[in-house]
Structure formats: C-alpha cells, structure tokens
MARPA-886758 format. One record per atom (N, C-alpha, C, O, CB): residue number from 1; residue in three letters; atom name; x, y, z. Coordinates in pm, whole numbers, plus 50000, padded with zeros to 5 digits. Glycine has a CB too. Layout:
NODE   n res atom     u     v     w
NODE NUM ALA   CA     X     Y     Z
...
! end
This chain:
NODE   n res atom     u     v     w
NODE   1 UNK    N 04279 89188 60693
NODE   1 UNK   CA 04143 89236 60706
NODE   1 UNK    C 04094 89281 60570
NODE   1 UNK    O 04169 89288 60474
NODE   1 UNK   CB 04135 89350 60807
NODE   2 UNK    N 03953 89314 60565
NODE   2 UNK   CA 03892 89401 60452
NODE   2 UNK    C 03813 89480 60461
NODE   2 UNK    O 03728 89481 60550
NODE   2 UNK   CB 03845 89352 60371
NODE   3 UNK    N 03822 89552 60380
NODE   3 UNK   CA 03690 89681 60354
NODE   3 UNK    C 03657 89685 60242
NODE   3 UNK    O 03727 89651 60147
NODE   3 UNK   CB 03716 89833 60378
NODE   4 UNK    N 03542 89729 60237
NODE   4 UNK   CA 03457 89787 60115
NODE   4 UNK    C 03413 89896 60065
NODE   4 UNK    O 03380 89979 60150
NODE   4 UNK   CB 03372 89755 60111
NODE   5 UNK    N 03398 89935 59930
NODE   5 UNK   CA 03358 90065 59920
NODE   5 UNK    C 03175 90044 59891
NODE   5 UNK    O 03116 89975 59809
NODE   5 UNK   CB 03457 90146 59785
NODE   6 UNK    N 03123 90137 60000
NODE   6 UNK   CA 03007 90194 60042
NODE   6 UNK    C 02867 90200 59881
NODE   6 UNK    O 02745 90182 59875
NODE   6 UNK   CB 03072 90365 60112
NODE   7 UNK    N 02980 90236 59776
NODE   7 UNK   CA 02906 90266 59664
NODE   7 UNK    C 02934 90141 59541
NODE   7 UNK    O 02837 90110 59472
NODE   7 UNK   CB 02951 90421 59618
NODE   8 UNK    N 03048 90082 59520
NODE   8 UNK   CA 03029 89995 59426
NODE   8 UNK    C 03055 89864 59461
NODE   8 UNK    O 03037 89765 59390
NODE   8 UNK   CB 03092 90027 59327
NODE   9 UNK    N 03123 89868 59635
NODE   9 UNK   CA 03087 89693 59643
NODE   9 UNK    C 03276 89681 59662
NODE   9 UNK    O 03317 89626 59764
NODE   9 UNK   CB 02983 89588 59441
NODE  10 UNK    N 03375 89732 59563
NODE  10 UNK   CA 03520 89725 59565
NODE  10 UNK    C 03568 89692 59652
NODE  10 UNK    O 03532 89771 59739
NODE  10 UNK   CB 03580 89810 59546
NODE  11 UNK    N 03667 89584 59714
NODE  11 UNK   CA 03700 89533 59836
NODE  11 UNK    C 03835 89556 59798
NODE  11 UNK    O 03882 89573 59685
NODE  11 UNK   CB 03651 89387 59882
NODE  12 UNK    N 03911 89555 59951
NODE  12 UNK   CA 04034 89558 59951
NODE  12 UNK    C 04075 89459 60047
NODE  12 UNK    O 04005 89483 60146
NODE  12 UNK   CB 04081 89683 59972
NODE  13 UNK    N 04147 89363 60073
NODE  13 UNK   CA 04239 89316 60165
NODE  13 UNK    C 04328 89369 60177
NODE  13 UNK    O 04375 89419 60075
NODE  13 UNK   CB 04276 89221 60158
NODE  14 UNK    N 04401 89389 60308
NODE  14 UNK   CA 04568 89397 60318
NODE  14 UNK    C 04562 89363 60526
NODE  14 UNK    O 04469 89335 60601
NODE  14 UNK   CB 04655 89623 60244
NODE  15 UNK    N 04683 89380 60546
NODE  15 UNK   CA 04694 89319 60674
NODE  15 UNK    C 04736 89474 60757
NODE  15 UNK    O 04830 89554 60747
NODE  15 UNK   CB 04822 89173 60676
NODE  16 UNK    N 04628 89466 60831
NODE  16 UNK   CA 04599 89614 60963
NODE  16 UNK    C 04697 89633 61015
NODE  16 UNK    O 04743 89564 61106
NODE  16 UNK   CB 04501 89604 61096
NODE  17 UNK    N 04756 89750 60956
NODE  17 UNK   CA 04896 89822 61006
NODE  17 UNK    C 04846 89946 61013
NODE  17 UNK    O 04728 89959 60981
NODE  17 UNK   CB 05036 89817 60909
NODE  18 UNK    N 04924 90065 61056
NODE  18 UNK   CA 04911 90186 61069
NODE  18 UNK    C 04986 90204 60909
NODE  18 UNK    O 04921 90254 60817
NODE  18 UNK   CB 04976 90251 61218
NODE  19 UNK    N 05082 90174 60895
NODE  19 UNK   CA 05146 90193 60764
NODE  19 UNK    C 05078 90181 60637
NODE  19 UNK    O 05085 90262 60544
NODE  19 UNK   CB 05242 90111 60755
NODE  20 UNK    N 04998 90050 60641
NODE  20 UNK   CA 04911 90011 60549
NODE  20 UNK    C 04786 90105 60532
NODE  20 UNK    O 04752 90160 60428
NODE  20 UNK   CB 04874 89879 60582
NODE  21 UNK    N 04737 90111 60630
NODE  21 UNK   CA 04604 90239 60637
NODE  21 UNK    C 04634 90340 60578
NODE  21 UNK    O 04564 90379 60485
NODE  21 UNK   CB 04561 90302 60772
NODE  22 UNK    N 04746 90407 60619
NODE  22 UNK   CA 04831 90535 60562
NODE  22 UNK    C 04839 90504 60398
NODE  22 UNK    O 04798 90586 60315
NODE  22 UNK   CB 05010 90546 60639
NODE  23 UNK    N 04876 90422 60374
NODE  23 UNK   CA 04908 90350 60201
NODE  23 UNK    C 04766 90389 60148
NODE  23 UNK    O 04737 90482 60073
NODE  23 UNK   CB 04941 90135 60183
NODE  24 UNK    N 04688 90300 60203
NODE  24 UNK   CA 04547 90302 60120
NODE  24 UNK    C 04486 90425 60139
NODE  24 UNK    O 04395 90436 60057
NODE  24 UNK   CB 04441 90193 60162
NODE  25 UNK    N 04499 90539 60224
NODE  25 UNK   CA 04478 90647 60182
NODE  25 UNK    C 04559 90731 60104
NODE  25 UNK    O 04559 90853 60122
NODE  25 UNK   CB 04451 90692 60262
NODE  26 UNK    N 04608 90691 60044
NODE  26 UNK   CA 04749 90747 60000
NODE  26 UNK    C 04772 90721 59828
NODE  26 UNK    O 04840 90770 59737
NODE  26 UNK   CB 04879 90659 60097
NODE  27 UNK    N 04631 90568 59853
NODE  27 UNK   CA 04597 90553 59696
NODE  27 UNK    C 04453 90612 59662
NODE  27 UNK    O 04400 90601 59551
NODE  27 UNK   CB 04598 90389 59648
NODE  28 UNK    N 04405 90667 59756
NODE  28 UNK   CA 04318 90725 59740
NODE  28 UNK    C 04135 90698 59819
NODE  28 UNK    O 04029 90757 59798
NODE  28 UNK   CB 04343 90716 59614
NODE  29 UNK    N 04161 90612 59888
NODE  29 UNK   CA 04057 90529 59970
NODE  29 UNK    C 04002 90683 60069
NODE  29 UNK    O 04073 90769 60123
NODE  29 UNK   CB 04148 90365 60081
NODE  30 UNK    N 03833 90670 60062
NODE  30 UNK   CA 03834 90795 60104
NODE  30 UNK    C 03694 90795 60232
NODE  30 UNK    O 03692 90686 60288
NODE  30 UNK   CB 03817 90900 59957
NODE  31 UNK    N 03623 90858 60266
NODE  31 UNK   CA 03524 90843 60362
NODE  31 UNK    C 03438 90959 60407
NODE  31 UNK    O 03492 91064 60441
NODE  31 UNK   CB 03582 90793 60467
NODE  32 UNK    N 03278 90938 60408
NODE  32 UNK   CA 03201 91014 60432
NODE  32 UNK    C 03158 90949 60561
NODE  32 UNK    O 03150 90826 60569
NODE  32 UNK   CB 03115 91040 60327
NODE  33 UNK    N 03125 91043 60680
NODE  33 UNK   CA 03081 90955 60793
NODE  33 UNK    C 03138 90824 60831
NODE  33 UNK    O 03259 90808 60852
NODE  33 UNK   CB 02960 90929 60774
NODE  34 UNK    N 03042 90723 60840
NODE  34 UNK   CA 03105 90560 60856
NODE  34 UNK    C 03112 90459 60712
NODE  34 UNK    O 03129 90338 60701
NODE  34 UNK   CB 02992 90469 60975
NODE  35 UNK    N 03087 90574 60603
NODE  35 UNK   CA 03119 90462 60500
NODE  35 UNK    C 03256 90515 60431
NODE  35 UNK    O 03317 90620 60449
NODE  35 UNK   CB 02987 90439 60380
NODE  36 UNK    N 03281 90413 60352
NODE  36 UNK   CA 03404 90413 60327
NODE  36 UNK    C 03405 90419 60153
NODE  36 UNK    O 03305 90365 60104
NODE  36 UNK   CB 03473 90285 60403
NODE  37 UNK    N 03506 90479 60051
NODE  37 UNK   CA 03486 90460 59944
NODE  37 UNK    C 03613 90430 59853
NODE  37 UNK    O 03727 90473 59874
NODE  37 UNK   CB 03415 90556 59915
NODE  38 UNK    N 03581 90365 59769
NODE  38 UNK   CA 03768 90321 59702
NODE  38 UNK    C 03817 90448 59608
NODE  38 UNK    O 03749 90549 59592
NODE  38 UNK   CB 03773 90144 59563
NODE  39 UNK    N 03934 90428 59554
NODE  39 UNK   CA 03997 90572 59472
NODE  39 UNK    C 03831 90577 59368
NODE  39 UNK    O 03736 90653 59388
NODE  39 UNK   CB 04207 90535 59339
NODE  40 UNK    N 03843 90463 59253
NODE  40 UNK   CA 03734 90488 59155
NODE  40 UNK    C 03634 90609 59192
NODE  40 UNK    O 03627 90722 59144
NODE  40 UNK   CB 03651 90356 59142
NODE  41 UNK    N 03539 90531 59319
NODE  41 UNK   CA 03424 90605 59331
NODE  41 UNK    C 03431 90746 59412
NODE  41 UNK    O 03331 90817 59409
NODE  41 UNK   CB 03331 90516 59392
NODE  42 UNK    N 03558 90792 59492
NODE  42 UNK   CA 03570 90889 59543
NODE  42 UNK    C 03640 90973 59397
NODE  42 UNK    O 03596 91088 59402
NODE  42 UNK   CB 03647 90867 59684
NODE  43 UNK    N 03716 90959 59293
NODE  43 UNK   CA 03718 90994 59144
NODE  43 UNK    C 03593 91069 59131
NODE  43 UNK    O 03600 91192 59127
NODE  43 UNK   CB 03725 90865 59039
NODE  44 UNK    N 03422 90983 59122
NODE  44 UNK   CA 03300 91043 59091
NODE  44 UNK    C 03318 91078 59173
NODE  44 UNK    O 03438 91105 59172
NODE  44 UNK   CB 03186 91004 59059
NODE  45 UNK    N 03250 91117 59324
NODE  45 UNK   CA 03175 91141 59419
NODE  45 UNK    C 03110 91314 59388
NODE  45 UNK    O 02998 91332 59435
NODE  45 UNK   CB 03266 91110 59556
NODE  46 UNK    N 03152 91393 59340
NODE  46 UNK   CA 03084 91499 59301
NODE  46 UNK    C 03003 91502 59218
NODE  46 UNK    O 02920 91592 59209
NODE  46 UNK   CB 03140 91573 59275
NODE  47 UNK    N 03012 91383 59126
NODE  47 UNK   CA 02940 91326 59009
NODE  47 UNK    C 02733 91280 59085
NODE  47 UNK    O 02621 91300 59039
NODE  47 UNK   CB 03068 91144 58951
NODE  48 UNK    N 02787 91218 59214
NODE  48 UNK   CA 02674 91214 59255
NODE  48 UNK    C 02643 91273 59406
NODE  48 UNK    O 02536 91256 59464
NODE  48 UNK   CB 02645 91089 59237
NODE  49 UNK    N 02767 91353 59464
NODE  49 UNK   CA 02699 91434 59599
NODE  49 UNK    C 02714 91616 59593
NODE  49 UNK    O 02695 91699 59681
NODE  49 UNK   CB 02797 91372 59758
NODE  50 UNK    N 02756 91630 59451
NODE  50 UNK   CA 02769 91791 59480
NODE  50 UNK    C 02871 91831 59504
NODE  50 UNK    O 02986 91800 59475
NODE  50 UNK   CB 02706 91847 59577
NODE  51 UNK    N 02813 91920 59574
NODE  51 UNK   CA 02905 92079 59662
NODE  51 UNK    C 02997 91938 59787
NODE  51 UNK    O 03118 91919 59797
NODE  51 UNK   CB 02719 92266 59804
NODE  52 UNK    N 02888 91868 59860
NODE  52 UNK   CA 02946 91799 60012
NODE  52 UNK    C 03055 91741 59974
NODE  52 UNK    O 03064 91666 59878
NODE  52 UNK   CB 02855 91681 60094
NODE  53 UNK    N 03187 91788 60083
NODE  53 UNK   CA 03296 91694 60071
NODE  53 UNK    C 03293 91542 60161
NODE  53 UNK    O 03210 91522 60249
NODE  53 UNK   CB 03419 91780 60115
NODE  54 UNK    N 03374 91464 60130
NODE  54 UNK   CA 03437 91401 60169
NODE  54 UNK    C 03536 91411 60310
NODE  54 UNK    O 03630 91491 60319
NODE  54 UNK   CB 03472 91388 60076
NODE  55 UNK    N 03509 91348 60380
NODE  55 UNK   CA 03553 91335 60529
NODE  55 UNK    C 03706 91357 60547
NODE  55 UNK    O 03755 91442 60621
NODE  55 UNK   CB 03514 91187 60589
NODE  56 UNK    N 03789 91255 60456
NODE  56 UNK   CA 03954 91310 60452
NODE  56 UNK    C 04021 91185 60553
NODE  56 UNK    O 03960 91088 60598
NODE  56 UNK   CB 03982 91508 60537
NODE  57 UNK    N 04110 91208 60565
NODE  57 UNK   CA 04205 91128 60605
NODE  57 UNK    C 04181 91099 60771
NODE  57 UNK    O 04179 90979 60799
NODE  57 UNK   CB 04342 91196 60566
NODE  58 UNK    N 04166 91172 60857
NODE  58 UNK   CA 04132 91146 60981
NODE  58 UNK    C 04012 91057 61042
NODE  58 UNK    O 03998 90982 61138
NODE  58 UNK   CB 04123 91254 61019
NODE  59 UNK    N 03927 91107 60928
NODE  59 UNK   CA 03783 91008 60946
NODE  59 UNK    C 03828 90890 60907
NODE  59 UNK    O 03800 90784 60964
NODE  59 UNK   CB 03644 91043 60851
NODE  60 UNK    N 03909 90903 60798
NODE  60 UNK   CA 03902 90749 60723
NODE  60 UNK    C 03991 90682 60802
NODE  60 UNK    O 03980 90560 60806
NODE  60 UNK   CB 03951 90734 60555
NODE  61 UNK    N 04076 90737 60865
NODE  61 UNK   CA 04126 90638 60989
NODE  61 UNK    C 04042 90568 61090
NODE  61 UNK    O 04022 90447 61095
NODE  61 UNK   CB 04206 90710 61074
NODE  62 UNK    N 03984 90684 61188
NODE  62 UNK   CA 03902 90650 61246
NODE  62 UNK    C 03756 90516 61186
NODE  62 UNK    O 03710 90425 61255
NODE  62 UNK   CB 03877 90781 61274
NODE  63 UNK    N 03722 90551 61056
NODE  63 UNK   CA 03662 90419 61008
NODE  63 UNK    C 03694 90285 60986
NODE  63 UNK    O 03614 90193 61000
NODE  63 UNK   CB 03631 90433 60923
NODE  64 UNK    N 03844 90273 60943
NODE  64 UNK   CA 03862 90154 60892
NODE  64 UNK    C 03938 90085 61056
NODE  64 UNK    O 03951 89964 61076
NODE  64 UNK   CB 03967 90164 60730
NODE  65 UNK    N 03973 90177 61141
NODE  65 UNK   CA 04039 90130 61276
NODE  65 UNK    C 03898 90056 61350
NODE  65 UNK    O 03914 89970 61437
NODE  65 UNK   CB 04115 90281 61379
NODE  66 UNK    N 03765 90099 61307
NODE  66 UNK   CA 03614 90073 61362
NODE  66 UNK    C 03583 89960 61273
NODE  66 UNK    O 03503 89882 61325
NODE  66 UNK   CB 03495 90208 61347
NODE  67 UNK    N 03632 89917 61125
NODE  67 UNK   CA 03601 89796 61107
NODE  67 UNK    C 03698 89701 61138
NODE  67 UNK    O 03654 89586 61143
NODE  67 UNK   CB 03561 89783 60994
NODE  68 UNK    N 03846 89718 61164
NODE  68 UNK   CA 03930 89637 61188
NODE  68 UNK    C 03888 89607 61358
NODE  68 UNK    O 03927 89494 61387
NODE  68 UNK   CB 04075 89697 61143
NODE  69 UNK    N 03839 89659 61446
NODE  69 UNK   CA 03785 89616 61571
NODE  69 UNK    C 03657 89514 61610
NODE  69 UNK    O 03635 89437 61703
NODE  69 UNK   CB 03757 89729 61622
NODE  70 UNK    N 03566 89565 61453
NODE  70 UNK   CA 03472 89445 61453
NODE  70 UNK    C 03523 89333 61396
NODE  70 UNK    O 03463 89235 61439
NODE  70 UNK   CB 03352 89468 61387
NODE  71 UNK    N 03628 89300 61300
NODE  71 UNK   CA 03661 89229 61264
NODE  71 UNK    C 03771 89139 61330
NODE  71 UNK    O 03839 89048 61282
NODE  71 UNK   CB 03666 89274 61180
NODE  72 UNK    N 03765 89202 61469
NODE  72 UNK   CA 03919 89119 61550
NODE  72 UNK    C 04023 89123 61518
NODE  72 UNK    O 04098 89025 61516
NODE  72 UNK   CB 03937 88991 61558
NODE  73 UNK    N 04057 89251 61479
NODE  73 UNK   CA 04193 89260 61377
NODE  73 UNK    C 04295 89358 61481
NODE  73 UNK    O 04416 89370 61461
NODE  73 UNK   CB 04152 89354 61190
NODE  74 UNK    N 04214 89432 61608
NODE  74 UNK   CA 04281 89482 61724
NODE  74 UNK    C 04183 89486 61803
NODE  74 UNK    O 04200 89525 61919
NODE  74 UNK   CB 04351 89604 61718
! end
C-alpha cells in the first residue's frame, strides 16, 4: 500500500502489517486528524502550526488502517 504526507506530497510504500505501521511510526510518520505527515514535515510542523500538537501514534494508526481499507489492503 501507500500513503502520503498531507503537506509535501512524500509517499511511502510498504506492505500493511501491524508491524510495519508500528515501524513507520517509529521513523517518525505522524498525524493531525485524517491527514497524515512524513518524519521531514512533522520535523517543521511547529514551524507552521504553533502551540497545536500533533495527533500521535493512536490516530496515526487509526488513519493509515482508514487508507489501507480504501485501498483494499483489509
């Protein structure tokens, strides 16, 4: 499957595991609401949202498990 980050476009492939999800947050893949952002731009993100955090690891599950479902990947 793939995702993208929300702000510069950065794609990732890898193949939809629970393990793998865990990995890519783990390199830093991060999430506000339903978008999603790669290490780079979650690096800035205070650069351009402030004080507001970032969603964290539970959301970002919950997101990328919501594009791997549109994508037929479970």
């Amino acid at each position: 499957m793939q995702i993208q980050c929300s702000n510069c476009g950065a794609r990732q492939c890898f193949k939809y595991s629970a393990a793998n999800v865990n990995s890519l947050i783990a390199l830093g893949w991060n999430s506000f609401g339903s978008a999603l952002y790669c290490p780079k731009c979650v690096e800035t993100w205070r650069d351009r949202n402030g004080d507001r955090e970032l969603a964290g690891r539970e959301n970002t599950i919950r997101v990328i498990d919501s594009i791997a479902e549109r994508q037929g990947v479970i």
